[in-house]
C-alpha positions as CSV (number, residue, x, y, z in Angstrom):
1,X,42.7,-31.9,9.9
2,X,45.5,-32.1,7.8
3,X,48.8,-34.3,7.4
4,X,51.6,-33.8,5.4
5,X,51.4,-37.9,4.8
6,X,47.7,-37.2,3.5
7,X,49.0,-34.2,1.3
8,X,51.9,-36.2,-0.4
9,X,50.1,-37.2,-3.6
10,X,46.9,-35.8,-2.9
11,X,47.0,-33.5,-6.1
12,X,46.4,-36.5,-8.2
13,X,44.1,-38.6,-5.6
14,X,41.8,-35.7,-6.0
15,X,42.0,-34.8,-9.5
16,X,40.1,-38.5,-9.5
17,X,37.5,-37.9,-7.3
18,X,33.8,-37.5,-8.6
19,X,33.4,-34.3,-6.6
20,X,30.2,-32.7,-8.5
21,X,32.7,-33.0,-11.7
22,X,34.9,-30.7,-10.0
23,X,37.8,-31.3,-7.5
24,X,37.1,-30.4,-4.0
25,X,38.2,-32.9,-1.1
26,X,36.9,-32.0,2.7
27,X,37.4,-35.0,5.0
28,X,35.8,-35.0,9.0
29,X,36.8,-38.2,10.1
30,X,34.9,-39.7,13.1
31,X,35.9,-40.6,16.5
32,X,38.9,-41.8,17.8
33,X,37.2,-43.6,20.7
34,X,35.4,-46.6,21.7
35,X,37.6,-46.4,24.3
36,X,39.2,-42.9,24.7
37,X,39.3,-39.8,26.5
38,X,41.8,-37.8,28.1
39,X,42.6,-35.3,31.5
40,X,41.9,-32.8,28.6
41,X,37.8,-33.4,29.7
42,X,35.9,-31.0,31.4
43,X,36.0,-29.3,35.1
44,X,33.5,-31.4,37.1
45,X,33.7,-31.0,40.8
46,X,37.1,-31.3,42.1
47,X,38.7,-31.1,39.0
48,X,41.4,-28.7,38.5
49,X,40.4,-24.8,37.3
50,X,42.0,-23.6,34.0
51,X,45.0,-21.2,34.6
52,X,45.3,-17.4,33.6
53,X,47.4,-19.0,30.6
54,X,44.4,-21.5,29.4
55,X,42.0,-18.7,29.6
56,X,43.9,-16.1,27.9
57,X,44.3,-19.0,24.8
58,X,41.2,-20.0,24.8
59,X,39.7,-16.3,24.6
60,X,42.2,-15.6,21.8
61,X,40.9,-18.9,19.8
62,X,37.4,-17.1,20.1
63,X,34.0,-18.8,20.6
64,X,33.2,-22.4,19.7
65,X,30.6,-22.9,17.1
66,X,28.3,-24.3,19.4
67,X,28.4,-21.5,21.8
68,X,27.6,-19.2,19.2
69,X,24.3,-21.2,18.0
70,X,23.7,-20.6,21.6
71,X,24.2,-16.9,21.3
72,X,22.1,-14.4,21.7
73,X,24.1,-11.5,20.2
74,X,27.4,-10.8,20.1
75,X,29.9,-8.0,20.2
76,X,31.2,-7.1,16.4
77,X,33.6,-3.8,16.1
78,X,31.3,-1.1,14.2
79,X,34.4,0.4,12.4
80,X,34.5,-3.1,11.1
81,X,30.8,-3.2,9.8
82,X,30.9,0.3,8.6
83,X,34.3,-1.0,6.5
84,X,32.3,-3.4,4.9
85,X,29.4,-1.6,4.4
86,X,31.5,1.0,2.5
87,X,33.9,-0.9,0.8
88,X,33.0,-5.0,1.2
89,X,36.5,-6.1,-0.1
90,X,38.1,-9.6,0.8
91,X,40.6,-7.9,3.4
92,X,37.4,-6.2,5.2
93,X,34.9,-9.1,5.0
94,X,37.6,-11.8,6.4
95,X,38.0,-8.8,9.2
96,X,34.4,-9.1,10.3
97,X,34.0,-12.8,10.2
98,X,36.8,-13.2,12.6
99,X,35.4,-10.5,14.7
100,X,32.7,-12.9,15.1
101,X,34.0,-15.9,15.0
102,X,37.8,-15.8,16.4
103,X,41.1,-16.2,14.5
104,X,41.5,-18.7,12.1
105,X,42.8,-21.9,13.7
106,X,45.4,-23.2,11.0
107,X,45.7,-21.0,8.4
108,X,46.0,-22.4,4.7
109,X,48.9,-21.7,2.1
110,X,49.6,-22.1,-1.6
111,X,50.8,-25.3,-2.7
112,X,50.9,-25.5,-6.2
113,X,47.5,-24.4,-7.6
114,X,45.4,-25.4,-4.5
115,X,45.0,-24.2,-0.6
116,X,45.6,-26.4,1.7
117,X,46.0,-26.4,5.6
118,X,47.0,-29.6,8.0
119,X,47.8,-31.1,11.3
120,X,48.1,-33.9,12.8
121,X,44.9,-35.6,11.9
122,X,43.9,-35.1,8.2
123,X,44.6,-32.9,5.7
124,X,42.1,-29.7,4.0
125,X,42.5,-28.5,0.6
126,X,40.3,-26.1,-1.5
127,X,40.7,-25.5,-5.0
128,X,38.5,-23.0,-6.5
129,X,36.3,-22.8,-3.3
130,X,35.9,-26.8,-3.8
131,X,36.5,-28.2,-0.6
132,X,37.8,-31.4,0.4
133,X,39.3,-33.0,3.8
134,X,41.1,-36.3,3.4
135,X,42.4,-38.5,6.7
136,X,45.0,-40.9,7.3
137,X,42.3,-43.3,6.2
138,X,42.0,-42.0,2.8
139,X,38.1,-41.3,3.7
140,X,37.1,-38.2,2.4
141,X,34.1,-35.4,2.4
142,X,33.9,-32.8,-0.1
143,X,31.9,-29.3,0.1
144,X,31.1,-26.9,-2.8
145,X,28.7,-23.8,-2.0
146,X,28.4,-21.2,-4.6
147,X,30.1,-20.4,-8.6
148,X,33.1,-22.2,-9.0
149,X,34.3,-19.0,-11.0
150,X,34.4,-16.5,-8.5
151,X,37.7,-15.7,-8.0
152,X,39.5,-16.1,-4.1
153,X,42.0,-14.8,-1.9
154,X,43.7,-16.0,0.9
155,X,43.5,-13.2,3.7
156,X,44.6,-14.1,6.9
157,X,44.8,-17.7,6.5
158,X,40.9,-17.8,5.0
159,X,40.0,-18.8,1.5
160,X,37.7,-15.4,0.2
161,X,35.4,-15.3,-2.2
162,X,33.6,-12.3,-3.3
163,X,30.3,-12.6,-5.4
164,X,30.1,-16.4,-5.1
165,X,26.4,-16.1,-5.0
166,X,24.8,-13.0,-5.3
167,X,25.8,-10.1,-3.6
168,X,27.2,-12.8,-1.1
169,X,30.8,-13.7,-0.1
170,X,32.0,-16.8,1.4
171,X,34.9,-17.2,3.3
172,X,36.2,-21.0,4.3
173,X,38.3,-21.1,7.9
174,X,40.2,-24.4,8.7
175,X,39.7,-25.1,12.2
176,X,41.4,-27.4,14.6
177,X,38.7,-30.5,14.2
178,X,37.2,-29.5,11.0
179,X,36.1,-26.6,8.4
180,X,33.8,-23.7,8.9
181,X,32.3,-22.3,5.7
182,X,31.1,-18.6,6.6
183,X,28.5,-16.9,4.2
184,X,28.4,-12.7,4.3
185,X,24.8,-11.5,3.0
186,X,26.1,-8.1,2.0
187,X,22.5,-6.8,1.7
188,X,18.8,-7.5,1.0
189,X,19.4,-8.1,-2.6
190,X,21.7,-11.3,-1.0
191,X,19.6,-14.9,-1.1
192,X,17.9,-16.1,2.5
193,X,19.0,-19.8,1.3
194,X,22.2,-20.9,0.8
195,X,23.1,-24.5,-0.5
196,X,26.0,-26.8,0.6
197,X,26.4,-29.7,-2.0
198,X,28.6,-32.6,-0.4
199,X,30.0,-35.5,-1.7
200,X,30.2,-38.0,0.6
201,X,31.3,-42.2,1.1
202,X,29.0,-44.7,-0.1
203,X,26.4,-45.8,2.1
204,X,26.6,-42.4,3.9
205,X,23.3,-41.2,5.9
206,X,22.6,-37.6,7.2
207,X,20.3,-37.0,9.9
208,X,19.2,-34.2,11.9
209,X,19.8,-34.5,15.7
210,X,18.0,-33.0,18.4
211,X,20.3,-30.2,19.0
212,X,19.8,-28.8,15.3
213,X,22.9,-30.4,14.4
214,X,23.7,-32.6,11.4
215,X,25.1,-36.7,12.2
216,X,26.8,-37.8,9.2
217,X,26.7,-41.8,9.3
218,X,27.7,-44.7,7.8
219,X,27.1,-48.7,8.5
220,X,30.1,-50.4,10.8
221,X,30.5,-54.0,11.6
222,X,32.5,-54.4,14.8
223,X,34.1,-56.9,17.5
224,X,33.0,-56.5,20.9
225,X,32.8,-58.7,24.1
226,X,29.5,-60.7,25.2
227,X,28.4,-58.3,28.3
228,X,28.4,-62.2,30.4
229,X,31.8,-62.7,29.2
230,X,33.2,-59.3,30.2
231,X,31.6,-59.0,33.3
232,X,32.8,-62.4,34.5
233,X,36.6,-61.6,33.7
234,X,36.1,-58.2,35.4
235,X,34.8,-59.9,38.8
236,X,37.7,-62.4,38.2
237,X,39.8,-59.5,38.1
238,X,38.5,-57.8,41.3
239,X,38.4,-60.9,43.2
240,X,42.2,-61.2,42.8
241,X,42.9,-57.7,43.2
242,X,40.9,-57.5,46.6
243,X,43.0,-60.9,47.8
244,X,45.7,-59.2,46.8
245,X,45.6,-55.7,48.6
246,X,44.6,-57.8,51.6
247,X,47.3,-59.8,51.8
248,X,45.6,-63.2,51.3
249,X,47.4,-64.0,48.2
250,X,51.0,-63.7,46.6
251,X,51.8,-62.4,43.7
252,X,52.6,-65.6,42.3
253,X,49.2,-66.9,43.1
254,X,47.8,-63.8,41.5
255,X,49.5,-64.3,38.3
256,X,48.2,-67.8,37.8
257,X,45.1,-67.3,38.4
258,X,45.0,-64.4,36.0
259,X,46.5,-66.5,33.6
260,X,44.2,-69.1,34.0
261,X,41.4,-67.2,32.9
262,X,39.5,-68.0,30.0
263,X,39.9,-65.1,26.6
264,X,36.5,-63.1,26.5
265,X,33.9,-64.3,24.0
266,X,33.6,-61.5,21.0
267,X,30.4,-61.2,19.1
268,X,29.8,-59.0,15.4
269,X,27.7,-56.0,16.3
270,X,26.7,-54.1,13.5
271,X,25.3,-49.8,13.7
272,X,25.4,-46.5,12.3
273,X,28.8,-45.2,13.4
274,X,28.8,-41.0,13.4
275,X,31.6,-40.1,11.2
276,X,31.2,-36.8,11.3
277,X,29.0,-33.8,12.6
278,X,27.7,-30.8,10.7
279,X,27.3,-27.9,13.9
280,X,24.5,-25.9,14.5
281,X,24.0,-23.4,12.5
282,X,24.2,-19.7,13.8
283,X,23.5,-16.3,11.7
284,X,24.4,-12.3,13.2
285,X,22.8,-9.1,11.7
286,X,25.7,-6.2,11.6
287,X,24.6,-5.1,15.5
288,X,25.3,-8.4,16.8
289,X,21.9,-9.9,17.3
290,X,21.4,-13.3,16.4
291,X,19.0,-14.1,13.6
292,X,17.2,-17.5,13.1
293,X,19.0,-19.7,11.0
294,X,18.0,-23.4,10.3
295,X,19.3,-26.6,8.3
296,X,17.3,-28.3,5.5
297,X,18.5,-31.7,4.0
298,X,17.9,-33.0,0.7
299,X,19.8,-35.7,-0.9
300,X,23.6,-34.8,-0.4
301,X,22.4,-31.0,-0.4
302,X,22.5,-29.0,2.7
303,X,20.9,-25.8,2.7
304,X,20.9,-23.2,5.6
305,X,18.2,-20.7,5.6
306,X,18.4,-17.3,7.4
307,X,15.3,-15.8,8.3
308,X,15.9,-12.2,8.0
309,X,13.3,-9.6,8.1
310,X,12.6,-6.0,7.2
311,X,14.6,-4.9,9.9
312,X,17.8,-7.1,9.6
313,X,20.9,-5.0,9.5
314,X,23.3,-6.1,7.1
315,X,25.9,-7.4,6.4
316,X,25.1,-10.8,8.3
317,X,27.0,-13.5,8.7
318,X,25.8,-17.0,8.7
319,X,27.8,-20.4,9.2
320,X,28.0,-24.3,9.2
321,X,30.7,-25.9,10.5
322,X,32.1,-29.5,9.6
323,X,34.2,-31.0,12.2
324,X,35.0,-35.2,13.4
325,X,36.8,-36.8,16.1
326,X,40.9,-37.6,16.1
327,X,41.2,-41.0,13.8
328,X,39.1,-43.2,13.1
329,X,35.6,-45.1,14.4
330,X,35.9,-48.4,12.9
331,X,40.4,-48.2,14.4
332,X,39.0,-47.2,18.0
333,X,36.3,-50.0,17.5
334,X,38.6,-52.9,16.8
335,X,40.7,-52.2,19.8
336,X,37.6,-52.8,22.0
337,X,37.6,-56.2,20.3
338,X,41.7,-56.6,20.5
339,X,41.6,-55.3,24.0
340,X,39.2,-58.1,25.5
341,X,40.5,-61.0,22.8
342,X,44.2,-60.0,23.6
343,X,46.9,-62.0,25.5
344,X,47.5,-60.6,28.8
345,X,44.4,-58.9,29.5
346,X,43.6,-60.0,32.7
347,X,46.9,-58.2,34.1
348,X,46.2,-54.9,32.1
349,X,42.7,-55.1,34.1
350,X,44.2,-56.0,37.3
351,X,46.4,-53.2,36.5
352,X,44.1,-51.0,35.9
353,X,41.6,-52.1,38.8
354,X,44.3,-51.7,41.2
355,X,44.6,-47.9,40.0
356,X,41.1,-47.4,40.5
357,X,41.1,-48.8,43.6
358,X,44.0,-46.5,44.8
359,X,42.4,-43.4,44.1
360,X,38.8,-43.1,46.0
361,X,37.5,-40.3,43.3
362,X,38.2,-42.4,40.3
363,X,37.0,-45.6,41.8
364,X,33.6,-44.0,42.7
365,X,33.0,-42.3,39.3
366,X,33.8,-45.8,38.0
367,X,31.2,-47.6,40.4
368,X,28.6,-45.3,39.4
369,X,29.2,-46.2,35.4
370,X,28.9,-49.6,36.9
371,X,32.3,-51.1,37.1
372,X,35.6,-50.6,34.4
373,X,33.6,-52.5,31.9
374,X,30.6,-50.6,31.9
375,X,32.6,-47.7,31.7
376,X,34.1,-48.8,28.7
377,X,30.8,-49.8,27.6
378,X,29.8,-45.9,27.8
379,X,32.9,-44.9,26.2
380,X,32.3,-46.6,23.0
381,X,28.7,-45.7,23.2
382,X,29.6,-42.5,23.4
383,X,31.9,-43.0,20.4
384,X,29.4,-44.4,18.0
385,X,27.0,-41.8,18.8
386,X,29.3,-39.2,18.3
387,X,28.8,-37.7,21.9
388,X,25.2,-38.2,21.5
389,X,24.2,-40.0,24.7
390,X,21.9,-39.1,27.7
391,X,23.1,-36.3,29.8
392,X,23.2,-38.4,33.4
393,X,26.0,-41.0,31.5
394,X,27.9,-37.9,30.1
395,X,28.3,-36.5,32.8
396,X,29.2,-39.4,34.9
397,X,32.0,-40.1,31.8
398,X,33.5,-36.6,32.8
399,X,33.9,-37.3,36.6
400,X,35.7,-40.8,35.0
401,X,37.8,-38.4,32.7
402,X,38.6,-35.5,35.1
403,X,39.2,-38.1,38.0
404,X,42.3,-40.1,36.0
405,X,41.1,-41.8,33.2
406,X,44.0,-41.4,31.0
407,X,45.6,-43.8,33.7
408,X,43.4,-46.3,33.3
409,X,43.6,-46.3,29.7
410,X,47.2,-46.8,29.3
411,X,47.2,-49.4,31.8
412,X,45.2,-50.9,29.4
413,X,47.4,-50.5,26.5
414,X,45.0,-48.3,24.8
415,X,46.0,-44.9,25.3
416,X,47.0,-43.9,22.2
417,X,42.9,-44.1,21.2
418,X,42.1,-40.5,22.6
419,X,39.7,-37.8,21.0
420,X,36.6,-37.4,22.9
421,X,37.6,-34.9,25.4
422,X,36.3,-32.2,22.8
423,X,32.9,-32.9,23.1
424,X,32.9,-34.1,26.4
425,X,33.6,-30.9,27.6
426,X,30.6,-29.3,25.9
C-alpha cells in the first residue's frame, strides 16, 4: 500500500513516531466496504472462467499466503537450496524465497535514506529493517523483527538482511495488499522463535481467529439504519417498482410517491472493526515439505514458532504476512449511514431494484440474502469482520458479486467503496 500523497512528507511524520524508539512505519488499513465488492469476486456457478491471460498472471504472481499455510509441500529449485547452502548471500537467499513465495509484487526503491514501495492505497517504508505502512488516513502499523544493525540490501525489489538474528536472514517483500516479512533459518544453530514487535493505534486489540490467523482491531462508532426503517423503505420501493413494470403506474406517479417517503431512521452502533489481518503462518524445510509453524501473542509482540526437528532440512523458510482492505472501515461505514439518510434514496433503490429485477441471476442471489437491504446488511458485516462470516452468507455474497453487483452499487452512488473482492474469492 503505498501513495506518493502518503510519501510526500512522510520522512519527517515518521521520524516522530514512537516506533520502539526507532523509526519504522507499516500501515494495513482495513476494509473498504460496508458496502463494497466488485465483478472482480470469485467464479460461483455461471460465472465467467478466467482466461489463458488471467491464469498465466496469476501463476507468475505465485501462491497467495493463504494457500501456502494450506500447503502441504511445495516445489523449490535444488540448485537454488544448494546456492544457499554453499554460499547464503543476499542475492541467493532473496532467490529462494521467491522460489517459494512468487515474485515480489511492488518492488521498493531508495528514496533518500529509506526504502519505500507504493500504490494506490498506502504507502511502505523500511528504514533499517523498521517497517512502517502509512494510508491515506494517516493510520499507521509498524513492524521491527530482529538487530536494527544488521546491514540490508535491496535485491530484486526485497529489503535483505543477513544475520538479523542468528544465523537467520530476513527478507521484507511489499505485496499488493500488505507486507510479508520472510525469515531464512540457515541451519540448526538458527532460533525455532522468532519475534515481531509492532506498534500499533491506541485502543488496538489482536486476537487469534479460527483459521490461525491474526484480527487486528480497534473500537468504531458508526451510523446505520433501524432494520424497521430500512425494510419499510425497501418494500416501498418494491411496491412502486412492481406497479411500475406492470404498467399500473406512470412515471410521474412513481416519482411522487418516492419522494414522498419518509428519510430512514439512523441509530449509533458501536464494534470491533478489523483493521487489519496478520495471515497464517506457513514454514518449508529446503525439500519443500511444510513444517508446523504457529503464532503466539503477547502484548504488541508476535512471535512465530517453527517446530523443526532432527530431521528438518535447512534452510527453511518461515513467514507472516500483514495485509488490509482498499481504504478505510470507519469511510466505507459512514456511507452506509449517508446512503440511507441521503436525499434521493428512494430513486437510487428503485434504481437499483429495477436492475435486480431485470436480471433473473442477480435477483435470486439477492432474495436469498433476503432482499437488497439484507444484502447490504451482509456486506457491511462482512466488512467489520474482515471477511470473517459464516460460510453459507459468503457464499451467497459471491453469487450477489459474480451475478452484477457492481451494478447495483453504483446505482446506488456507492461504487467507489470497493475492496472486498480479495477475500471473497478465498
Amino acid at each position: 500500500m503505498r501513495t506518493k500523497q502518503a510519501l510526500d512528507g512522510s520522512a519527517q511524520r515518521m521520524r516522530d513516531l514512537p516506533l520502539f524508539n526507532r523509526h519504522r512505519r507499516l500501515y494495513r488499513i482495513a476494509l473498504c466496504s460496508a458496502l463494497g465488492v466488485s465483478l472482480l469476486s470469485p467464479n460461483p456457478v455461471g460465472a465467467q472462467e478466467p482466461t489463458p491471460a488471467e491464469t498465466a498472471a496469476a501463476s507468475q504472481a505465485g501462491p497467495s499466503n493463504s494457500e501456502l499455510a494450506a500447503a502441504e509441500a511445495v516445489p523449490i529449485d535444488s540448485g537454488v537450496v544448494e546456492a544457499v547452502q554453499s554460499q547464503p548471500s543476499r542475492r541467493n537467499i532473496a532467490a529462494l524465497v521467491e522460489d517459494v513465495a512468487g515474485p515480489v509484487d511492488t518492488p521498493l526503491e531508495r528514496s533518500g535514506g529509506e526504502l519505500v514501495s507504493e500504490n494506490p492505497s498506502a504507502s511502505v517504508a523500511i528504514d533499517d529493517g523498521q517497517v512502517t505502512m502509512e494510508g491515506p488516513t494517516g493510520t499507521s502499523i509498524g513492524v521491527s523483527v530482529g538487530s536494527d544493525e544488521a546491514p540490508s540490501s535491496i535485491v530484486g525489489g526485497a529489503e535483505v538482511r543477513l544475520d538479523a538474528l542468528p544465523d537467520t536472514a530476513v527478507v521484507t517483500r511489499p505485496t499488493e495488499d500488505g507486507v510479508q516479512i520472510a525469515t531464512v533459518l540457515k541451519s540448526e544453530a538458527a532460533p525455532s522463535a522468532v519475534e515481531y514487535s509492532m506498534d500499533l493505534p491506541p485502543a488496538t486489540k489482536l486476537a487469534e481467529t479460527e483459521d490461525g490467523s491474526i484480527a487486528i482491531t480497534v473500537p468504531t462508532t458508526t451510523l446505520e439504519p433501524t432494520p424497521e426503517s430500512a425494510a419499510k423503505l425497501e418494500a416501498q420501493v418494491e411496491t412502486v417498482v412492481d406497479a411500475l413494470d406492470a404498467g399500473t403506474m406512470t412515471e410521474s406517479q412513481a416519482l411522487t410517491v418516492l419522494e414522498a417517503a419518509k428519510p430512514v431512521e439512523l441509530t449509533s452502533v458501536q464494534s470491533e472493526q478489523t483493521i487489519a489481518t496478520i495471515e497464517q503462518p506457513w514454514a518449508f524445510d529446503a525439500n519443500g515439505q511444510a513444517i508446523p509453524t504457529s503464532y503466539e501473542l503477547d502484548g504488541n509482540v508476535l512471535t512465530q514458532t517453527v517446530h523443526t526437528t532432527s530431521d528438518t532440512a535447512y534452510p527453511v523458510v518461515a513467514d507472516p504476512s500483514w495485509y488490509w482492505w482498499v481504504g478505510t472501515a470507519a469511510m466505507c461505514a459512514s456511507s452506509v449511514g449517508l446512503l440511507f439518510s441521503g436525499v434521493g434514496l428512494t430513486a437510487k433503490f428503485a434504481k437499483a431494484t429495477k436492475i435486480i429485477n431485470r436480471m433473473p441471476k442477480l435477483k435470486a442471489a439477492v432474495a436469498k440474502l433476503g432482499g437488497l437491504r439484507a444484502t447490504l446488511s451482509a456486506m457491511a458485516n462482512w466488512a467489520r469482520k474482515f471477511g470473517k462470516v459464516n460460510a453459507a452468507t459468503r457464499a451467497k455474497l459471491q453469487v450477489v458479486a459474480a451475478f452484477g453487483l457492481n451494478m447495483i452499487l453504483d446505482a446506488l452512488g456507492i461504487g467507489s467503496c470497493v475492496g472486498l473482492v480479495r477475500e471473497m474469492r478465498k
